[in-house]
PDB file with one MODEL, atoms N, CA, C and O in Angstrom:
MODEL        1
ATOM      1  N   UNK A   1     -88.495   3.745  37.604  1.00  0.00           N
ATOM      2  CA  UNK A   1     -89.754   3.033  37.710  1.00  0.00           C
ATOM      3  C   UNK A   1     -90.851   3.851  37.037  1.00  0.00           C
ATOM      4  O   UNK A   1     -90.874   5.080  36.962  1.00  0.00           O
ATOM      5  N   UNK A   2     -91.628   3.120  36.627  1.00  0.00           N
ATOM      6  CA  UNK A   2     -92.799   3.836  35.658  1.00  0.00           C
ATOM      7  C   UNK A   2     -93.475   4.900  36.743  1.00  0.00           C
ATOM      8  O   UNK A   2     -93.636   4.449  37.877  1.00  0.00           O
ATOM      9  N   UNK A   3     -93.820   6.057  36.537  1.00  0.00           N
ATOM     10  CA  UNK A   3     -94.851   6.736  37.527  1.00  0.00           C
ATOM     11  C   UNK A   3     -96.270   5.975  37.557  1.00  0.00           C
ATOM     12  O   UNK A   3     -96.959   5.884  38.573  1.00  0.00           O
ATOM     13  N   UNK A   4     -96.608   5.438  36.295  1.00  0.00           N
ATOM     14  CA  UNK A   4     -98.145   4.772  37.590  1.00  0.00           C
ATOM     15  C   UNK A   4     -98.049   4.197  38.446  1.00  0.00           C
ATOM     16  O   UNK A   4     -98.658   4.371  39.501  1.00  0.00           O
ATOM     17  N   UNK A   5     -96.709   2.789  38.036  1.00  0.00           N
ATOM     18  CA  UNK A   5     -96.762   1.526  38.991  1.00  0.00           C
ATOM     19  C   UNK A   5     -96.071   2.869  40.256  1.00  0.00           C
ATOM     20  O   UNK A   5     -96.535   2.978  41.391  1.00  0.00           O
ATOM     21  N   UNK A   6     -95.231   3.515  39.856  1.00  0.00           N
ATOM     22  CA  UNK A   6     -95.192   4.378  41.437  1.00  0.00           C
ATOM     23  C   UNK A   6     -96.802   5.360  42.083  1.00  0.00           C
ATOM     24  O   UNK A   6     -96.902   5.659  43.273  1.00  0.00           O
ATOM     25  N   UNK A   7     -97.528   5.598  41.390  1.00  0.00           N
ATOM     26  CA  UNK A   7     -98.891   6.236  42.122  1.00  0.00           C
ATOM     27  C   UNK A   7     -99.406   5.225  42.230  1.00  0.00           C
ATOM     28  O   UNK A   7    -100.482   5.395  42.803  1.00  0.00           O
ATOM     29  N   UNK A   8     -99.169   3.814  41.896  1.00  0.00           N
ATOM     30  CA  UNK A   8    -100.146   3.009  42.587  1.00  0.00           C
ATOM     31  C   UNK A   8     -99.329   2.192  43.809  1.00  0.00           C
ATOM     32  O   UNK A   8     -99.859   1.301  44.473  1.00  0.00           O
ATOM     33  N   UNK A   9     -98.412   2.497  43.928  1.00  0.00           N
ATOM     34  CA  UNK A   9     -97.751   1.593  44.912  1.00  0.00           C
ATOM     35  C   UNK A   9     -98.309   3.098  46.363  1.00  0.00           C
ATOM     36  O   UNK A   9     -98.871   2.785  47.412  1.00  0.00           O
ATOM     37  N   UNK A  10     -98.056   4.153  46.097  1.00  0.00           N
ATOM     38  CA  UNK A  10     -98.349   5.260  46.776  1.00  0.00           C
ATOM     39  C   UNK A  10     -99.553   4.587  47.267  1.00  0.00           C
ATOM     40  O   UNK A  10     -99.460   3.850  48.249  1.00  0.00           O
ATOM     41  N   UNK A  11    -100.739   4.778  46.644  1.00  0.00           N
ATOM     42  CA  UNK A  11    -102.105   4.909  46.569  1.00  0.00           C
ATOM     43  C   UNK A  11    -101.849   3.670  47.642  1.00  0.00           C
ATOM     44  O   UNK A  11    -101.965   3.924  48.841  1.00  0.00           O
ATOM     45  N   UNK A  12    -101.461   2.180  47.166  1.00  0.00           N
ATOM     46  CA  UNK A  12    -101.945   1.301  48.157  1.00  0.00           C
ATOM     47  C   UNK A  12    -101.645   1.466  49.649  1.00  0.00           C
ATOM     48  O   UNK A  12    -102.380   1.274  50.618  1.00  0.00           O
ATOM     49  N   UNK A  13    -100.476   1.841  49.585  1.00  0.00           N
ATOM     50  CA  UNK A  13     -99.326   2.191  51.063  1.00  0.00           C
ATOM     51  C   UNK A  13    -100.033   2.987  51.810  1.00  0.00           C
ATOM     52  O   UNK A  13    -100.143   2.792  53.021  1.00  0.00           O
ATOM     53  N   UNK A  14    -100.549   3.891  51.246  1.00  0.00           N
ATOM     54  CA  UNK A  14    -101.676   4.909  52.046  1.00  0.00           C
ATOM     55  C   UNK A  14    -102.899   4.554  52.250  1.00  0.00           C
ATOM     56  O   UNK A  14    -103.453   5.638  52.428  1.00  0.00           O
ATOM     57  N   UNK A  15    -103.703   3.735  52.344  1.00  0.00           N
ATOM     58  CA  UNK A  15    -104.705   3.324  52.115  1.00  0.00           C
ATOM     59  C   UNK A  15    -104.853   2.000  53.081  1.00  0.00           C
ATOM     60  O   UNK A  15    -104.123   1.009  53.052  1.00  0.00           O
ATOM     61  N   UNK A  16    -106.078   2.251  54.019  1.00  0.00           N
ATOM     62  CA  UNK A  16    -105.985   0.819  55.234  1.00  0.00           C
ATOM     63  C   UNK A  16    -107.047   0.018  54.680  1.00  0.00           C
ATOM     64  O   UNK A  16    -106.968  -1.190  54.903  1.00  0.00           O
ATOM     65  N   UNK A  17    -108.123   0.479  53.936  1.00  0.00           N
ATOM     66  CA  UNK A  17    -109.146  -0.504  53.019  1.00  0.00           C
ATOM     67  C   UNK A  17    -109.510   0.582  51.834  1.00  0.00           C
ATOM     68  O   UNK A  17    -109.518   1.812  51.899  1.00  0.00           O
ATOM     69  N   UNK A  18    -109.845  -0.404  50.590  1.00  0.00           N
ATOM     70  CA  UNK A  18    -109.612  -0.049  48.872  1.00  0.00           C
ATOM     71  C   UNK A  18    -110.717  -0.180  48.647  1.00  0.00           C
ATOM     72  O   UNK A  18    -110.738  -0.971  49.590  1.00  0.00           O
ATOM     73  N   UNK A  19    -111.890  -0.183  48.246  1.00  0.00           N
ATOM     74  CA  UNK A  19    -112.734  -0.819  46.889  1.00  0.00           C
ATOM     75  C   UNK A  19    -112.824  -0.164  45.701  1.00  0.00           C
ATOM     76  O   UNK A  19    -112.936   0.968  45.231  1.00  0.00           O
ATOM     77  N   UNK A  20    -112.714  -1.548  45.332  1.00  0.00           N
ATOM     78  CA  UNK A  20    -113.035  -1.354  43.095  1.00  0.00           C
ATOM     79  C   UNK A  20    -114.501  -1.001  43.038  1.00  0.00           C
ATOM     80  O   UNK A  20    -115.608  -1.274  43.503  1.00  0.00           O
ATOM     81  N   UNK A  21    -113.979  -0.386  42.357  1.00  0.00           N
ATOM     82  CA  UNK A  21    -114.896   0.104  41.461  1.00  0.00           C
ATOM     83  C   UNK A  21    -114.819  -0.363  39.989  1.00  0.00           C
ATOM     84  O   UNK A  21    -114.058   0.304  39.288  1.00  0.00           O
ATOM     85  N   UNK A  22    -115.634  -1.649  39.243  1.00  0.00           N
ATOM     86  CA  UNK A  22    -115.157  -1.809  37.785  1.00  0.00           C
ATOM     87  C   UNK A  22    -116.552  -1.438  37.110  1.00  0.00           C
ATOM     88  O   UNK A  22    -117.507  -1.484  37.886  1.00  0.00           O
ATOM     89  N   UNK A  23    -116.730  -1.209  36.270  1.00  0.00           N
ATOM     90  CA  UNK A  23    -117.353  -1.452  35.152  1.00  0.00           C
ATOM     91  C   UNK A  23    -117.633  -2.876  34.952  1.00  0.00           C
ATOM     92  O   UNK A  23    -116.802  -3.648  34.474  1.00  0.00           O
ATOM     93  N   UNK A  24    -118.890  -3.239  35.346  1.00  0.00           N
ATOM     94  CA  UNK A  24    -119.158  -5.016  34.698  1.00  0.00           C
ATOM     95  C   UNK A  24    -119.832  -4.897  33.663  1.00  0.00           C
ATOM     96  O   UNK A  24    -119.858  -5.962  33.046  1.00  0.00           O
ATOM     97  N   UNK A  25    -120.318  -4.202  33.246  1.00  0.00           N
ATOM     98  CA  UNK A  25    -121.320  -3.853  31.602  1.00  0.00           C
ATOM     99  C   UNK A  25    -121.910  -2.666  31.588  1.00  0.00           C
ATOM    100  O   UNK A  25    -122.091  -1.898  32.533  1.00  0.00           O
ATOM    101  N   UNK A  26    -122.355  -2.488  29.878  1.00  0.00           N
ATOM    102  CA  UNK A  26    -122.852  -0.972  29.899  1.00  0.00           C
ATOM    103  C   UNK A  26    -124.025  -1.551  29.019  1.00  0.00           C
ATOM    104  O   UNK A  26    -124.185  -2.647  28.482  1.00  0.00           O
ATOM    105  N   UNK A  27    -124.809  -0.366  29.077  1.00  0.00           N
ATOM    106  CA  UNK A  27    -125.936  -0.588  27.936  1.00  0.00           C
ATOM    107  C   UNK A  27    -126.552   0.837  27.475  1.00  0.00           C
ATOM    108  O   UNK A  27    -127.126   1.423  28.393  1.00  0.00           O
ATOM    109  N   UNK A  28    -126.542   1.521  26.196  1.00  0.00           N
ATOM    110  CA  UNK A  28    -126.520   3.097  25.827  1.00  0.00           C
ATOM    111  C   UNK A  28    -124.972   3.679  26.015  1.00  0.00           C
ATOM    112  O   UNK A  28    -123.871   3.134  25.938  1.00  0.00           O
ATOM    113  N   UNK A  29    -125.365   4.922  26.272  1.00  0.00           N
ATOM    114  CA  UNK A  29    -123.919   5.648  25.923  1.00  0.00           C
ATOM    115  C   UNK A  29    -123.751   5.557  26.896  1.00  0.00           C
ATOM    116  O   UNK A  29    -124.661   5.820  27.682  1.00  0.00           O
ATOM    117  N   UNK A  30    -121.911   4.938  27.562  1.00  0.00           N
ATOM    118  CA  UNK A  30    -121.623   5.428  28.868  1.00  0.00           C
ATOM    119  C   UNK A  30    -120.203   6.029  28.547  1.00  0.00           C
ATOM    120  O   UNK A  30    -119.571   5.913  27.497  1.00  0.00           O
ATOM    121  N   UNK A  31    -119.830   6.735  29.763  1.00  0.00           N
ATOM    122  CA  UNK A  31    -118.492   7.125  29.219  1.00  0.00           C
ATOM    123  C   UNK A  31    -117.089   6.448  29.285  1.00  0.00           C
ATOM    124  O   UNK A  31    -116.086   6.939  28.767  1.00  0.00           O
ATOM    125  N   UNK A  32    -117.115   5.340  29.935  1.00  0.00           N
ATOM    126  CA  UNK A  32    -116.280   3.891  29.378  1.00  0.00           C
ATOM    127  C   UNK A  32    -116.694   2.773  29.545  1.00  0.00           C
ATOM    128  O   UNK A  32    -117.836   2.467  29.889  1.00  0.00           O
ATOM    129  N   UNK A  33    -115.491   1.818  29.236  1.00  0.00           N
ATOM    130  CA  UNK A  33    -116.146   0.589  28.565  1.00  0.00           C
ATOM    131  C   UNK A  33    -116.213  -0.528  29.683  1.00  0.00           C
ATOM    132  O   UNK A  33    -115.644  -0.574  30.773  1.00  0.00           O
ATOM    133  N   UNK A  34    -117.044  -1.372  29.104  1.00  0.00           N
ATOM    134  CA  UNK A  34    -116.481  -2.763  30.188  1.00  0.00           C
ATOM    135  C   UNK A  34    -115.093  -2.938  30.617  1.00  0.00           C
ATOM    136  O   UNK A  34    -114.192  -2.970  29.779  1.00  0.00           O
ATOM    137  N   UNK A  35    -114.820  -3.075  32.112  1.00  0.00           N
ATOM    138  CA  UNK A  35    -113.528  -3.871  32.570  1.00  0.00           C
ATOM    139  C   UNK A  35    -113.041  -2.252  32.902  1.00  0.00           C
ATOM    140  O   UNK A  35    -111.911  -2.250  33.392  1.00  0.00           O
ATOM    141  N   UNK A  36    -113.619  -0.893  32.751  1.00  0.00           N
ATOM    142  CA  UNK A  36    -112.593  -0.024  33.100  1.00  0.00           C
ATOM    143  C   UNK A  36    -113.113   0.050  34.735  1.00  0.00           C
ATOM    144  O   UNK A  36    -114.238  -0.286  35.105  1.00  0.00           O
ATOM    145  N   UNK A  37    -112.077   0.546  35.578  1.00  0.00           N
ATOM    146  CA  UNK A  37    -112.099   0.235  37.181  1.00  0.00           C
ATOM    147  C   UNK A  37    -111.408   1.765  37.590  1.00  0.00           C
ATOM    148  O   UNK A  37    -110.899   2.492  36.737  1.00  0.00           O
ATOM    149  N   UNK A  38    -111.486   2.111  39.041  1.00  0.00           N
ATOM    150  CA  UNK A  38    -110.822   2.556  40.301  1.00  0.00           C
ATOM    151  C   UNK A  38    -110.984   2.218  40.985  1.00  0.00           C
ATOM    152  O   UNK A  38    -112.052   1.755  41.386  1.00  0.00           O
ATOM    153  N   UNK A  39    -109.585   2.303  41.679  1.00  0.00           N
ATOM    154  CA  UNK A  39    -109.719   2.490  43.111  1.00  0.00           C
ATOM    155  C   UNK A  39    -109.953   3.406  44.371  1.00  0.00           C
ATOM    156  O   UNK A  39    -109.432   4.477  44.681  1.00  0.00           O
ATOM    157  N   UNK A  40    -111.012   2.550  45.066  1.00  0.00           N
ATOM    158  CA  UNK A  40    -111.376   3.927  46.054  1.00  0.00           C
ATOM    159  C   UNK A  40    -110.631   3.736  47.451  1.00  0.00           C
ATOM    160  O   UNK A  40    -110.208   2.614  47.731  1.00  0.00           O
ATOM    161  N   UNK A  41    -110.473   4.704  48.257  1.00  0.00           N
ATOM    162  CA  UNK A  41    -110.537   4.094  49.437  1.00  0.00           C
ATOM    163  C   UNK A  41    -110.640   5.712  50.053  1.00  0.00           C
ATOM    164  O   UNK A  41    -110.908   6.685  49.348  1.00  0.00           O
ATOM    165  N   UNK A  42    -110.329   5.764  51.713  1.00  0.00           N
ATOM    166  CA  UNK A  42    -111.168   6.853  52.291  1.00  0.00           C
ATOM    167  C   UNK A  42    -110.738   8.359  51.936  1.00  0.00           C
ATOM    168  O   UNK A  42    -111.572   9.242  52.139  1.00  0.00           O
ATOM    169  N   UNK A  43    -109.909   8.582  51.594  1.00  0.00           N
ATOM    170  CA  UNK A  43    -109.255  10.056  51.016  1.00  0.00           C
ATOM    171  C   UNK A  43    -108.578   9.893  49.669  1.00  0.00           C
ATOM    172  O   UNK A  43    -107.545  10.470  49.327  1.00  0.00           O
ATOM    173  N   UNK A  44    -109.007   9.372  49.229  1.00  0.00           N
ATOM    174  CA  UNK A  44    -108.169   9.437  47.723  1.00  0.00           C
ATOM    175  C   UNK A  44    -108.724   8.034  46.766  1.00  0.00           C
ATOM    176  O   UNK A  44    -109.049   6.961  47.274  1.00  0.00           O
ATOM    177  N   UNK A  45    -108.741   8.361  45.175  1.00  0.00           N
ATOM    178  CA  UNK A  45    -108.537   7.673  44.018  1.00  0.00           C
ATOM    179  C   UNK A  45    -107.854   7.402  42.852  1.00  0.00           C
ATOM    180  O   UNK A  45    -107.367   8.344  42.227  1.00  0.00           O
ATOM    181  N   UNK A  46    -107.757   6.458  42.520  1.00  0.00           N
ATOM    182  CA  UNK A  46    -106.439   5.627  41.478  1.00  0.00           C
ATOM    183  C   UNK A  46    -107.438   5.222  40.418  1.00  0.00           C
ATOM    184  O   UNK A  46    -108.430   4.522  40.622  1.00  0.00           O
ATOM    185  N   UNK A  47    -107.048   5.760  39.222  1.00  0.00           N
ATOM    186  CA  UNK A  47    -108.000   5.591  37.712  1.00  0.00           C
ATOM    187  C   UNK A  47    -109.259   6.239  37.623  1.00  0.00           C
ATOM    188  O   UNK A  47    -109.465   7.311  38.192  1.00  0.00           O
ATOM    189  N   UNK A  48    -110.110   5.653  36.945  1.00  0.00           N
ATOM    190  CA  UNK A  48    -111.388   6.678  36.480  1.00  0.00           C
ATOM    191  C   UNK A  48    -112.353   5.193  35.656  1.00  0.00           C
ATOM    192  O   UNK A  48    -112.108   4.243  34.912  1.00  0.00           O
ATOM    193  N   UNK A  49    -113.369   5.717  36.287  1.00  0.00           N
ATOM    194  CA  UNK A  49    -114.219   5.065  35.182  1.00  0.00           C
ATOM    195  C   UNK A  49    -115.156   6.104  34.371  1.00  0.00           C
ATOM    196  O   UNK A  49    -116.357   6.020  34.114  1.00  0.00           O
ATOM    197  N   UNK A  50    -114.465   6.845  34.136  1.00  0.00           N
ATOM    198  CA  UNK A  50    -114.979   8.051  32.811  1.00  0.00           C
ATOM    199  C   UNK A  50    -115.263   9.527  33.985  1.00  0.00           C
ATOM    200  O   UNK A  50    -114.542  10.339  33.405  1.00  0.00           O
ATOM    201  N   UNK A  51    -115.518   9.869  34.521  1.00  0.00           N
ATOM    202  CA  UNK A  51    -115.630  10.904  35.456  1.00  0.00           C
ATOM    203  C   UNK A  51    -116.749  11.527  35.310  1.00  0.00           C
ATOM    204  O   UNK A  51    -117.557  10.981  34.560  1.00  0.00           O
ATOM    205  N   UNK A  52    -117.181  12.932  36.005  1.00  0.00           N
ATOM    206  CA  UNK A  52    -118.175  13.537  35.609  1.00  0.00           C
ATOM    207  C   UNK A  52    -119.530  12.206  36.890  1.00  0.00           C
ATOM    208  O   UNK A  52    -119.333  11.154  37.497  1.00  0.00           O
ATOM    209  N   UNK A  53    -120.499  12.932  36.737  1.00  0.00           N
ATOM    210  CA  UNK A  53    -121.727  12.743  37.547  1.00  0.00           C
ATOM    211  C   UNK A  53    -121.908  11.103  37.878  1.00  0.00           C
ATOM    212  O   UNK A  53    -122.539  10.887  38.913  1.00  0.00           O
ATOM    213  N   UNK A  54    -121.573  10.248  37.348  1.00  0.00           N
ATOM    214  CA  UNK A  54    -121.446   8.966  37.381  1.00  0.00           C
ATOM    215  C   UNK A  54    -120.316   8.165  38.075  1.00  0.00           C
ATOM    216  O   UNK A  54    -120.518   7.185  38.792  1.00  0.00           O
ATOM    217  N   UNK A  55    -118.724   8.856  37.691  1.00  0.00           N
ATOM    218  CA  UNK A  55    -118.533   9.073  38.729  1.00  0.00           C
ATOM    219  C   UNK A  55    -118.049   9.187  40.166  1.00  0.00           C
ATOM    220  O   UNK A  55    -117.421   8.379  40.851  1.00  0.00           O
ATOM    221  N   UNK A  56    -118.494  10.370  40.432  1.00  0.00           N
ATOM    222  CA  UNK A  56    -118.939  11.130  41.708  1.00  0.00           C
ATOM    223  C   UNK A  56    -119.637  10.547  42.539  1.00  0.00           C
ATOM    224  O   UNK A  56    -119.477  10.577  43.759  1.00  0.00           O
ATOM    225  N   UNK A  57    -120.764   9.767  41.723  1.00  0.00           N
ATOM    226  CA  UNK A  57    -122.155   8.733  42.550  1.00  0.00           C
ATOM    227  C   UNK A  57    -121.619   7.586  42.830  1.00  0.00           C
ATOM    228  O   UNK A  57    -122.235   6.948  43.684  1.00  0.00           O
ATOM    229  N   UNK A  58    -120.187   6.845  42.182  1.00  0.00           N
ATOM    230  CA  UNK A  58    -119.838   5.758  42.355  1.00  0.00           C
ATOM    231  C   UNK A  58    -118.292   5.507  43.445  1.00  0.00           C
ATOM    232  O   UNK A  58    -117.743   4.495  43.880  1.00  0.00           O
ATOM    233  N   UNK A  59    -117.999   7.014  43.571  1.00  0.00           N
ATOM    234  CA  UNK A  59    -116.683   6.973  44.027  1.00  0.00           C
ATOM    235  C   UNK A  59    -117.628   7.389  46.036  1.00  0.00           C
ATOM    236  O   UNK A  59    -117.006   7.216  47.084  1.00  0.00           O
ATOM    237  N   UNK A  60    -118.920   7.838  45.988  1.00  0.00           N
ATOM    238  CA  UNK A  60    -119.594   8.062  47.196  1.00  0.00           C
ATOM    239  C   UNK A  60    -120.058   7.114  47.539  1.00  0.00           C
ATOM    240  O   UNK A  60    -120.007   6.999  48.764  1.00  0.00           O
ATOM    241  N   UNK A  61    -120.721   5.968  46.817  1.00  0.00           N
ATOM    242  CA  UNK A  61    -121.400   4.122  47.076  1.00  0.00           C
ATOM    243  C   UNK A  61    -120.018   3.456  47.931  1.00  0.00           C
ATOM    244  O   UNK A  61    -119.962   2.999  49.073  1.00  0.00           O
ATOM    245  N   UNK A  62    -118.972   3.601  46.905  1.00  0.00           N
ATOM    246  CA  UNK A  62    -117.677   2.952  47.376  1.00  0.00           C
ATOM    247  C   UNK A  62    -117.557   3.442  48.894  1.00  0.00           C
ATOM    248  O   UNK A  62    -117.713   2.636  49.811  1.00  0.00           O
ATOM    249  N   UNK A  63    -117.340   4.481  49.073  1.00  0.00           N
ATOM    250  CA  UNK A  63    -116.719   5.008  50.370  1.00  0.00           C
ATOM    251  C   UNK A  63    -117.824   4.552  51.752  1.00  0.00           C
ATOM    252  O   UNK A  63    -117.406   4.445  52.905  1.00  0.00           O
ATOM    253  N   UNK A  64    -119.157   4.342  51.384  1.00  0.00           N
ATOM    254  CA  UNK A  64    -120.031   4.005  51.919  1.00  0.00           C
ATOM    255  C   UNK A  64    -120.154   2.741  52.404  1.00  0.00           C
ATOM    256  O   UNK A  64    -120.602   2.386  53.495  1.00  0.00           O
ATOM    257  N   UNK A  65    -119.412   1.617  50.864  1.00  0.00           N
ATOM    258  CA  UNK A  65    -119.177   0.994  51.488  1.00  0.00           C
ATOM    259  C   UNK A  65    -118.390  -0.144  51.792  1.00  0.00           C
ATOM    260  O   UNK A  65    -118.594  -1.356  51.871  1.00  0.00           O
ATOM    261  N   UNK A  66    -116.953   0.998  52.011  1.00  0.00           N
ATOM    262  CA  UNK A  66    -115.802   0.699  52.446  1.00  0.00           C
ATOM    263  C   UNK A  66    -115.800  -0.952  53.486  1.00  0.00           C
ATOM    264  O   UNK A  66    -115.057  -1.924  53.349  1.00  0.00           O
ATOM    265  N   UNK A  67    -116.609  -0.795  54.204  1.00  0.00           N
ATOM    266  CA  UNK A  67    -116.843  -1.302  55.424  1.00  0.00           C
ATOM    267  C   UNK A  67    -118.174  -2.560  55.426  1.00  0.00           C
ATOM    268  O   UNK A  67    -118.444  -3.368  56.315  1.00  0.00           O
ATOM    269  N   UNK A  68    -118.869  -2.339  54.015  1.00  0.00           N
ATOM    270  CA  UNK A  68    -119.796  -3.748  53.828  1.00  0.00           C
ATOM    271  C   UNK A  68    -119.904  -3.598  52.648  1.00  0.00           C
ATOM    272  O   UNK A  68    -120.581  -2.748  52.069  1.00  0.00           O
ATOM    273  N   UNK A  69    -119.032  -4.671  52.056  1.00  0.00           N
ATOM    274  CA  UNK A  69    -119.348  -4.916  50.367  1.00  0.00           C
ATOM    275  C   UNK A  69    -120.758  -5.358  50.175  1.00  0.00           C
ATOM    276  O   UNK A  69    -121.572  -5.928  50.902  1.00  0.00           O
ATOM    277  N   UNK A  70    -120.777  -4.812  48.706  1.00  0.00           N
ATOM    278  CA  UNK A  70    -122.217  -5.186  48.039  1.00  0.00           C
ATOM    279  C   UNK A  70    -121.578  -4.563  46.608  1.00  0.00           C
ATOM    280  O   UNK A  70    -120.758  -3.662  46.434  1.00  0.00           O
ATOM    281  N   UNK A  71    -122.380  -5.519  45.556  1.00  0.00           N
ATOM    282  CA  UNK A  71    -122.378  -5.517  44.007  1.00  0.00           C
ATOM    283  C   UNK A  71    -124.158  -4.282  43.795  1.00  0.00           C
ATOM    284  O   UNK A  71    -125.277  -4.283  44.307  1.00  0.00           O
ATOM    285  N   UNK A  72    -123.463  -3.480  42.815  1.00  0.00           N
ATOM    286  CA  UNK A  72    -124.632  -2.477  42.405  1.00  0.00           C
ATOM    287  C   UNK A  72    -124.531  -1.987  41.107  1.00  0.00           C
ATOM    288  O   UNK A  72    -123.439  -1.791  40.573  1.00  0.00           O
ATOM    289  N   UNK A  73    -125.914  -1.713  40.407  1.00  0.00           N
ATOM    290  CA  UNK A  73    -126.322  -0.990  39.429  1.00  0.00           C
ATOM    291  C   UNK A  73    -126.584   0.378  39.183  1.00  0.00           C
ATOM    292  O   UNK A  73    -127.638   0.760  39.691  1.00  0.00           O
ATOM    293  N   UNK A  74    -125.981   1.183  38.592  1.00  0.00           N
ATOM    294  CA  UNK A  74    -126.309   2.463  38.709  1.00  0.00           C
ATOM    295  C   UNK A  74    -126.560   3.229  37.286  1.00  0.00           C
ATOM    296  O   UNK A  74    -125.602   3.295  36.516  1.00  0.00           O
ATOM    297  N   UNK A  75    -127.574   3.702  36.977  1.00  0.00           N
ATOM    298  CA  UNK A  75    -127.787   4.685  35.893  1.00  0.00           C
ATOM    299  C   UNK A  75    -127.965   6.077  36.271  1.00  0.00           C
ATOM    300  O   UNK A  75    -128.091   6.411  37.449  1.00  0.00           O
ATOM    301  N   UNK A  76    -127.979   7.057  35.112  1.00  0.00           N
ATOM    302  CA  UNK A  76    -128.365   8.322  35.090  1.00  0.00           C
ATOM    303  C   UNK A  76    -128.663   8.760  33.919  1.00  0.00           C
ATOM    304  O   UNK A  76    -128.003   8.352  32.962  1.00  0.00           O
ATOM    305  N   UNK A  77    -129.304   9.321  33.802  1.00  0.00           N
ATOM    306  CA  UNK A  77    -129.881  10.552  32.662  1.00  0.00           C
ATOM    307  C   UNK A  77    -129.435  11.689  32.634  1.00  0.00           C
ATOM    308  O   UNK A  77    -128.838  11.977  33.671  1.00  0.00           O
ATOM    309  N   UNK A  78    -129.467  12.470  31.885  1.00  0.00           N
ATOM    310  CA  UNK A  78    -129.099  13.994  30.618  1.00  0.00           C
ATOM    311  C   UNK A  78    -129.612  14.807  31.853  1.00  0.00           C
ATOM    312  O   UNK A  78    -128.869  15.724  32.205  1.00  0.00           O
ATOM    313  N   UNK A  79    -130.984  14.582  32.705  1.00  0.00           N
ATOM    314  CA  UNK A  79    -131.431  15.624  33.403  1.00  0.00           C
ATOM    315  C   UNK A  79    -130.502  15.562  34.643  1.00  0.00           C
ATOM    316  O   UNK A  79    -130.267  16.664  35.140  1.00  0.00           O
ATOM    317  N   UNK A  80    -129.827  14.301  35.345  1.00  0.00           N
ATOM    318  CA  UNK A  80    -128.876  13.956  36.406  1.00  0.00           C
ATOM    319  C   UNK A  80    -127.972  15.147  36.183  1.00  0.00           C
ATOM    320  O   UNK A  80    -128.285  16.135  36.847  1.00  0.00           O
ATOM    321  N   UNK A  81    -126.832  15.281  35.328  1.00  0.00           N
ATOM    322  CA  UNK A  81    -125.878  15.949  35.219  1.00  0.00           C
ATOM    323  C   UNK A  81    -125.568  15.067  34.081  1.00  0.00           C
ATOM    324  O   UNK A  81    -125.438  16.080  33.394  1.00  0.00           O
ATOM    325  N   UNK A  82    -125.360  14.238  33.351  1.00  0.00           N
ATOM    326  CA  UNK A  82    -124.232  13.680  32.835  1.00  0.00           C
ATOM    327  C   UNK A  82    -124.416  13.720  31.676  1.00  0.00           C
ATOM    328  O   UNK A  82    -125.591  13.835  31.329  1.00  0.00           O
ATOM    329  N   UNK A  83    -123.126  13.628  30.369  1.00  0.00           N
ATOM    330  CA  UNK A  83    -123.418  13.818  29.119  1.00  0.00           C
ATOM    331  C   UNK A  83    -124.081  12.854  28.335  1.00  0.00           C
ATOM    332  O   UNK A  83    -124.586  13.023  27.225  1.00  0.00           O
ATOM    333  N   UNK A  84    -124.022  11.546  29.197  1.00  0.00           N
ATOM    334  CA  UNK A  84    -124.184  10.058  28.273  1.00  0.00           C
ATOM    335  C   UNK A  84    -125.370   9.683  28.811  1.00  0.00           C
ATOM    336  O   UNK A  84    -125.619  10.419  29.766  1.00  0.00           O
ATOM    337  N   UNK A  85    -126.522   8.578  28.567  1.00  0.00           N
ATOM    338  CA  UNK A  85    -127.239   8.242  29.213  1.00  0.00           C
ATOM    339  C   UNK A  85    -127.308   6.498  29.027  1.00  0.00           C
ATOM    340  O   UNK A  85    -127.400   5.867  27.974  1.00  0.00           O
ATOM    341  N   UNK A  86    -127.232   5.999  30.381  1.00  0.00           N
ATOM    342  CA  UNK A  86    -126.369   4.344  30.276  1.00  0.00           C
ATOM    343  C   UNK A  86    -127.261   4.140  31.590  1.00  0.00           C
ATOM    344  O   UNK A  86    -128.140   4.866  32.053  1.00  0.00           O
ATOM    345  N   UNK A  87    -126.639   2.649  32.138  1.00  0.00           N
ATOM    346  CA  UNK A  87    -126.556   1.825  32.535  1.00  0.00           C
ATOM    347  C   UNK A  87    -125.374   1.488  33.007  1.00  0.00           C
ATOM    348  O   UNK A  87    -124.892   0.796  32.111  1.00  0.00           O
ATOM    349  N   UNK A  88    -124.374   1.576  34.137  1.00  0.00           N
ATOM    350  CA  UNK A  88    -123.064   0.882  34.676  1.00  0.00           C
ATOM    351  C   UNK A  88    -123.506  -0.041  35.386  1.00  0.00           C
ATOM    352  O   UNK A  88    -124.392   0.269  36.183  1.00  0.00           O
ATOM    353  N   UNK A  89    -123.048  -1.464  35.337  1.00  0.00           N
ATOM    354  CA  UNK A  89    -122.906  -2.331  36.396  1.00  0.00           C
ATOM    355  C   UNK A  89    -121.309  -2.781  36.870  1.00  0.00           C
ATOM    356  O   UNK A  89    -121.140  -3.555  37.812  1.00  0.00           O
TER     357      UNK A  89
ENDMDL
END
């Protein structure tokens, strides 16, 4: 069996609630593209939506809120930490 579809079968099995995390649009430099996603849930993550300071801020929203969805916008700047300066929705 492929090792992702096996770290993601892991990831789900372990995991009692998930949220995505996708990318719905960018605008400036971000460090990926529309449609890229993870999964979060309370001790652990599956994929990346580019890593680094953005994120860190998005994999902490998620965990927050594990327990009451909500759709969000998040930017940062050069002075934040991060190399790119965007717009993720």
């Amino acid at each position: 069996m492929n090792s992702k579809v096996q770290s993601l079968r892991d990831f789900l099995a372990s995991a009692d609630r998930i949220a995505l995390v996708e990318v719905a649009g960018t605008k400036g430099s971000t460090p990926r593209e529309k449609g890229a996603f993870m999964l979060v849930s309370r001790a652990a993550i599956f994929g990346t939506i580019g890593g680094g300071q953005l994120e860190y801020m998005a994999i902490d929203k998620a965990r927050q809120m594990l327990f009451s969805p909500l759709e969000g916008e998040m930017s940062a700047k050069p002075t934040e930490g991060v190399l790119s300066e965007g717009t993720a929705r």
